[in-house]
C-alpha positions in Angstrom: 0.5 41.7 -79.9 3.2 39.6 -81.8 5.8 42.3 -80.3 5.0 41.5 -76.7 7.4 39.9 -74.4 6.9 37.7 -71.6 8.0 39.7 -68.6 9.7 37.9 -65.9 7.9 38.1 -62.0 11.3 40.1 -61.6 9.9 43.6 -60.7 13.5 45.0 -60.0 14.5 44.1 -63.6 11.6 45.3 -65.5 11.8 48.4 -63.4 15.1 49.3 -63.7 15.9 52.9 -66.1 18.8 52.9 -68.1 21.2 54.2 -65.5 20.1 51.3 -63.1 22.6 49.1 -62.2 24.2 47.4 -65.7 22.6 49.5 -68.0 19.7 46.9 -68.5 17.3 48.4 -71.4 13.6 49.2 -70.1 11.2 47.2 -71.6 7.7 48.2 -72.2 4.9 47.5 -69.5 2.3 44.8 -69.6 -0.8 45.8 -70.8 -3.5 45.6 -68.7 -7.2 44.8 -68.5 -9.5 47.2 -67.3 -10.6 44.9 -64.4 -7.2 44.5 -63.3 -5.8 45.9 -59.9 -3.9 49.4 -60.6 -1.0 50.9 -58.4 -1.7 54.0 -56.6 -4.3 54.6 -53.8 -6.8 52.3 -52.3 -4.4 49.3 -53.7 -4.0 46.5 -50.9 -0.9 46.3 -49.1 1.4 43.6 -50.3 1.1 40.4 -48.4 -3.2 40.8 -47.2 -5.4 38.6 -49.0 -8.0 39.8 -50.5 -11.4 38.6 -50.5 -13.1 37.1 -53.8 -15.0 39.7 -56.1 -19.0 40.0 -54.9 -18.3 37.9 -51.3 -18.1 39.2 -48.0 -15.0 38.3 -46.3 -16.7 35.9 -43.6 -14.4 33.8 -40.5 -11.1 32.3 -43.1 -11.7 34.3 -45.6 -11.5 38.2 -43.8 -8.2 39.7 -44.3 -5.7 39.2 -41.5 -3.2 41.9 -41.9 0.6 41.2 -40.7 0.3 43.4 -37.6 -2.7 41.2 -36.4 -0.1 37.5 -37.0 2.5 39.1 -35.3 0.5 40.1 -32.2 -0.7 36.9 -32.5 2.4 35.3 -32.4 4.1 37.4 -29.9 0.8 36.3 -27.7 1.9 32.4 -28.1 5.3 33.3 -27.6 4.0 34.8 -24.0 1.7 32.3 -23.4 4.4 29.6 -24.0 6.8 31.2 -21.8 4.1 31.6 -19.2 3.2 27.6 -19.5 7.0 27.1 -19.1 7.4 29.7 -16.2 4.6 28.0 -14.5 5.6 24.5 -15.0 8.9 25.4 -14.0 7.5 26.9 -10.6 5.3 23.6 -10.0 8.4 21.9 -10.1 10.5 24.1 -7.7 6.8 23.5 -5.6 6.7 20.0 -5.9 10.9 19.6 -5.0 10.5 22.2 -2.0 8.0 19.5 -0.8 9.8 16.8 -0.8 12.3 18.7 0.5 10.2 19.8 3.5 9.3 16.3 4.1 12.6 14.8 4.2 13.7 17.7 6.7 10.4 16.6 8.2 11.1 13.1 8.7 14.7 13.8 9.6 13.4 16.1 12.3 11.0 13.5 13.5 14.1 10.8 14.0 15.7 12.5 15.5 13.7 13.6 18.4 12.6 9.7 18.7 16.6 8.9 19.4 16.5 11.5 21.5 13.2 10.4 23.5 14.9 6.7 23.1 18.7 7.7 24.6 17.1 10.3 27.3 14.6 7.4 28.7 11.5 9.9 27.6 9.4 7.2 26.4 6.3 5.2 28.0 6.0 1.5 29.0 3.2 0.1 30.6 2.8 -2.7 33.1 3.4 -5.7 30.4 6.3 -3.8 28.8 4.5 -2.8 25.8 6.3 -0.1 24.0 3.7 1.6 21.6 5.9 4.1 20.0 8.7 2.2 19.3 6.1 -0.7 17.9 4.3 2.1 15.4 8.2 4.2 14.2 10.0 0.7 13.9 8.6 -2.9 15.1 5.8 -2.7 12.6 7.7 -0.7 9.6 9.8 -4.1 9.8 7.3 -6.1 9.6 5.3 -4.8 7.1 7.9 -5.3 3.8 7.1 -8.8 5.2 3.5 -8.3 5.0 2.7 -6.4 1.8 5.5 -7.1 -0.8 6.7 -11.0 0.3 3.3 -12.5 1.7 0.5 -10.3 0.2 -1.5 -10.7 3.1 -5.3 -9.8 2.1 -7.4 -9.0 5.1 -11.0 -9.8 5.3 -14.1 -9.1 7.7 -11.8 -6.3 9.6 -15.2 -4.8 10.3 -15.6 -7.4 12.9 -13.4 -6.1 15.0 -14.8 -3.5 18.0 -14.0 -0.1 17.7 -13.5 0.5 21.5 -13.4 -2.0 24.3 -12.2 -5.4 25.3 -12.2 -8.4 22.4 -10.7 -11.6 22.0 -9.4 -12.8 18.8 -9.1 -17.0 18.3 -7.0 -17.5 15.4 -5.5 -20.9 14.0 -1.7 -21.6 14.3 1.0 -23.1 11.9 3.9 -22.6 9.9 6.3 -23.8 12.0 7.5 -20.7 13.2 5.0 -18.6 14.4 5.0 -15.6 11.5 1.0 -16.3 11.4 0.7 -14.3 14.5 3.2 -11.0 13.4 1.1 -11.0 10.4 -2.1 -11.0 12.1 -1.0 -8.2 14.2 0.1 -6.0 11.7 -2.9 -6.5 10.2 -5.2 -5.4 12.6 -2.8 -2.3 13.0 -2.7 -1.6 9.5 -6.2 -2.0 9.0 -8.5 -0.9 11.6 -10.4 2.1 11.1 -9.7 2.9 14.9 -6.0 2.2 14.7 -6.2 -0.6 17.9 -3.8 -2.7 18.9 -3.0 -6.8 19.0 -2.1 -7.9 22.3 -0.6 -11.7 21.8 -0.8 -14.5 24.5 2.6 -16.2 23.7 4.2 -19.4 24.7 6.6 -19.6 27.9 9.4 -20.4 25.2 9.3 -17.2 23.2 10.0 -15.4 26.7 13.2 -17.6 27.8 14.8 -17.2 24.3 17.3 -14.0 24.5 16.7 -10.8 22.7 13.4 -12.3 21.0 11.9 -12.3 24.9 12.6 -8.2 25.0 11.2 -7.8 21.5 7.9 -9.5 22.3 7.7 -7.3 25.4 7.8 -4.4 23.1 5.3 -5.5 20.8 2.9 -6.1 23.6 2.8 -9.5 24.3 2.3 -11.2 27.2 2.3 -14.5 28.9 -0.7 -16.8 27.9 -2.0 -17.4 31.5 -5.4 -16.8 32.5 -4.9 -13.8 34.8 -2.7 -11.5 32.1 -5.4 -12.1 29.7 -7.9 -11.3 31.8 -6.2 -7.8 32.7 -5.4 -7.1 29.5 -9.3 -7.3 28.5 -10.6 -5.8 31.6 -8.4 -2.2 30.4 -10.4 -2.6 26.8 -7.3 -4.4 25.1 -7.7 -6.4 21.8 -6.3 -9.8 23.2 -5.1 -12.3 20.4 -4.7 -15.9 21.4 -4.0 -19.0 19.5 -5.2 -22.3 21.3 -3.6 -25.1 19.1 -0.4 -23.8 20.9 2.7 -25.8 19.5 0.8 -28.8 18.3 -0.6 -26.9 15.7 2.7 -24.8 14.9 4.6 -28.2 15.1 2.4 -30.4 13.2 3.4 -32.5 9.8 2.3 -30.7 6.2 0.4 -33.5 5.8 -2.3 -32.3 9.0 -2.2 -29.1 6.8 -5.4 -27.5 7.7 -6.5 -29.2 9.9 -7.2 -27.7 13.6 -6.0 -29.9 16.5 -7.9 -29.6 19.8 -8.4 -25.5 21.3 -7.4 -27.5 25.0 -9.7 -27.0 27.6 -11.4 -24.2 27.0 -9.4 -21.6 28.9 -9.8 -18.3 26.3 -14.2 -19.1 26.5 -13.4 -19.2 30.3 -11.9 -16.3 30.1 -14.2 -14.1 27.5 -17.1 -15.1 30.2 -15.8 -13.3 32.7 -15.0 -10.4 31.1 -18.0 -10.0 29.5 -16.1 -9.6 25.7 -16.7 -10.9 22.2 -14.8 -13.8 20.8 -13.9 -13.0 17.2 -12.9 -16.1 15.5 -9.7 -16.1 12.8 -8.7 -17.9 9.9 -5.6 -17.5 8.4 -4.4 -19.3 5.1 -1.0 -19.6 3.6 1.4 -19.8 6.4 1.1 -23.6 6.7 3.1 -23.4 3.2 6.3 -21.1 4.2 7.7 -24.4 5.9 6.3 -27.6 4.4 7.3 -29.9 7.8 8.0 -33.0 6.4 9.8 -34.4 9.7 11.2 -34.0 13.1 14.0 -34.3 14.6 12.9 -35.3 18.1 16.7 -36.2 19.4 18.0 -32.8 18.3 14.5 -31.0 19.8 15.1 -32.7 23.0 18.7 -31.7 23.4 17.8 -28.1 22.5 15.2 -28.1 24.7 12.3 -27.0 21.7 9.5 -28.7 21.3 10.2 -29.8 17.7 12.7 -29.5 16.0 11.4 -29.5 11.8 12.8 -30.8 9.1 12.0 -29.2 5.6 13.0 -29.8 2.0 15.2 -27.0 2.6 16.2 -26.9 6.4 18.7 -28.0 7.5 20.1 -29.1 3.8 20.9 -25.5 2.6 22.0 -24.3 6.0 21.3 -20.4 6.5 19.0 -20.4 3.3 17.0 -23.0 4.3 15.4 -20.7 6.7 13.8 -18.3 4.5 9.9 -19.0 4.1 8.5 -19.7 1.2 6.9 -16.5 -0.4 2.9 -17.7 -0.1 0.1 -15.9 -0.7 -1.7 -15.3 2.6 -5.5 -14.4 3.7 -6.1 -13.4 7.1 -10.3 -13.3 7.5 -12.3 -11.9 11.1 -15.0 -14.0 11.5 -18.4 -12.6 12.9 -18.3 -12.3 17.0 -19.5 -14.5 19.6 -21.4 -12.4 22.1 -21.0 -13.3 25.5 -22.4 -9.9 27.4 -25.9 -12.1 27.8 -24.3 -15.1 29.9 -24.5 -14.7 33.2 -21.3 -14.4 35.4 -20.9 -18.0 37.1 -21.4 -19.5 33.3 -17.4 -19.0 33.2 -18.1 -22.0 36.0 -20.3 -24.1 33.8 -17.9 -26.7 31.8 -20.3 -27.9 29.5 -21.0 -24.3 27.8 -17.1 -23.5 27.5 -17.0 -26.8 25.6 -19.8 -25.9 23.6 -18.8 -22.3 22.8 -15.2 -24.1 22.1 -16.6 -26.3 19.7 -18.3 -23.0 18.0 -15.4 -21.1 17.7 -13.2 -23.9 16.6 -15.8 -25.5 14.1 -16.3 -22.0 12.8 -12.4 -21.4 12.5 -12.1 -24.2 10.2 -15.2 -24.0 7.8 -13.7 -21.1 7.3 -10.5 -22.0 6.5 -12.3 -24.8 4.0 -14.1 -21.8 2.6 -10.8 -19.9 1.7 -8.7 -22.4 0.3 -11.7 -23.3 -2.1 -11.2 -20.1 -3.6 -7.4 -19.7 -3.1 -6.2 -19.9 -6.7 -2.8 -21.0 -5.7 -0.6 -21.4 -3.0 1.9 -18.6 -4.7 -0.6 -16.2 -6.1 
């Protein structure tokens, strides 16, 4: 035992004979226990691990021989290239799609220029234009309406699904954005994708190019008889009583409803046997605070008010952006009037009572919203 040497784990040293490779001397083996593992049959292949003595190699502990890693590896290696393969393909999916789209939508405007430069397009008797309202009008408007107002609609429910109804809605801001914003919400909105029919002032048909685009977003004239027409063909009519005293009026009336005239739009509802569906809208009185008027320069321009704001005329151009509010347009519950009967259109002291309704409605709700308005911005 004192003779024995330390052999190094080097196996190719130790095993070497004399002619190996540098003439190394052989030095004894090892001796070895007689529980110790002996070369020659039934010894494990180098590399498997071997279970401890008197336990049955269970789950970790079983051998896993090389082949078994390497299968398993290959395996991940295919699965992997799979994942990738099919990834890649979802890609290729998802860019043919948008590629389809875009040939889609190209296609599409191109047979509405076509439609538009052949003259293949409908108008009806008002000079609505309903396609060219849905593929441009209203995809103009509505940057206006989601991104730089925020308009939040309330109560669209209200609103008939079929058939003739009159919307009353409250009017300011100096230039009349309230009622673009109140159609394209309706038309954005509605579960039955109808239509807002404006009554408009005889100004905004004498102006040039803003009198042919009003034709093509379906308004009309706000006279008695076009109303009445427009209802009696199941139209959603929206009308706006204050007129331009309540456009026109000074930021400090903000709010505040000035008289619905004589009644015409109850007059109106009676005899065609509609609903009247009464309208707030809150946050347009802000775009242009109206803290003067220039009556000289209205009555030489032929307007009836010409507004002064802190911005307009001062910065020129860039006084006539609108201040970006945050706006609430809410449809009030309707006023029935299928149980009147037909010469109540004739009886003055119920149109003044159903004005009174509609307009004291109108404003309790407008009360009602700016309570909860947070802010005028947000």
């Amino acid at each position: 035992m004192a003779d024995a040497k330390v052999i190094p784990f080097d196996d190719d040293r130790s095993r070497g004979g004399a002619g190996g490779a540098g003439g190394a001397t052989q030095r004894p083996a090892r001796r070895r226990g007689a529980g110790s593992r002996r070369h020659g049959a039934g010894t494990a292949a180098m590399g498997d691990v071997q279970p401890l003595p008197g336990r049955t190699p269970v789950g970790d502990d079983a051998p896993v021989p090389r082949e078994s890693r390497e299968s398993r590896e290959s395996r991940a290696e295919h699965d992997g290239g799979a994942a990738v393969s099919g990834a890649a393909s979802g890609t290729e999916s998802g860019s043919g799609d948008e590629a389809g789209g875009l040939e889609q939508r190209v296609a599409s405007g191109l047979a509405f220029l076509r439609r538009r430069l052949t003259g293949d397009y409908a108008v009806d008797d008002f000079g609505y234009d309903e396609e060219l309202t849905d593929q441009v009008l209203m995809s103009l408007l509505r940057p206006m309406y989601e991104k730089y107002f925020r308009v939040e609609v309330k109560g669209i429910e209200n609103i008939p699904s079929e058939g003739g109804a009159l919307i009353v809605a409250n009017h300011s801001g100096t230039l009349p954005l309230d009622g673009l914003m109140m159609q394209v919400a309706v038309h954005d909105n509605h579960p039955a994708d109808r239509h807002l029919r404006l009554l408009a002032a005889d100004l905004v048909f004498m102006l040039p190019v803003v009198n042919e685009l009003a034709r093509k977003l379906g308004h009309t004239l706000a006279c008695a008889e076009d109303a009445a027409r427009l209802l009696e063909q199941g139209e959603l009519v929206g009308v706006m009583p204050e007129g331009f005293k309540g456009l026109g009026k000074p930021f400090a009336d903000r709010y505040k409803l000035q008289r619905f005239g004589r009644g015409g739009f109850v007059s109106t509802a009676l005899r065609a046997r509609t609903p009247i569906i009464p309208c707030s809208i809150v946050g347009a009185e802000e775009i242009y605070p109206m803290i003067g008027n220039a009556r000289t320069v209205a009555r030489l321009l032929g307007f009836p008010y010409f507004p002064l704001t802190p911005t307009f005329p001062w910065l020129g151009p860039l006084g006539a952006i609108p201040l970006p509010t945050k706006w609430t347009i809410q449809f009030g519950e309707p006023i029935h009037t299928e149980s009147y009967p037909p010469e109540a259109a004739e009886d003055p002291m119920l149109m003044f009572n159903l004005t009174d309704q509609v307009r004291e409605q109108i404003q309790h709700t407008l009360y009602k919203l700016l309570v909860q308005r947070r802010s005028v911005f947000f």
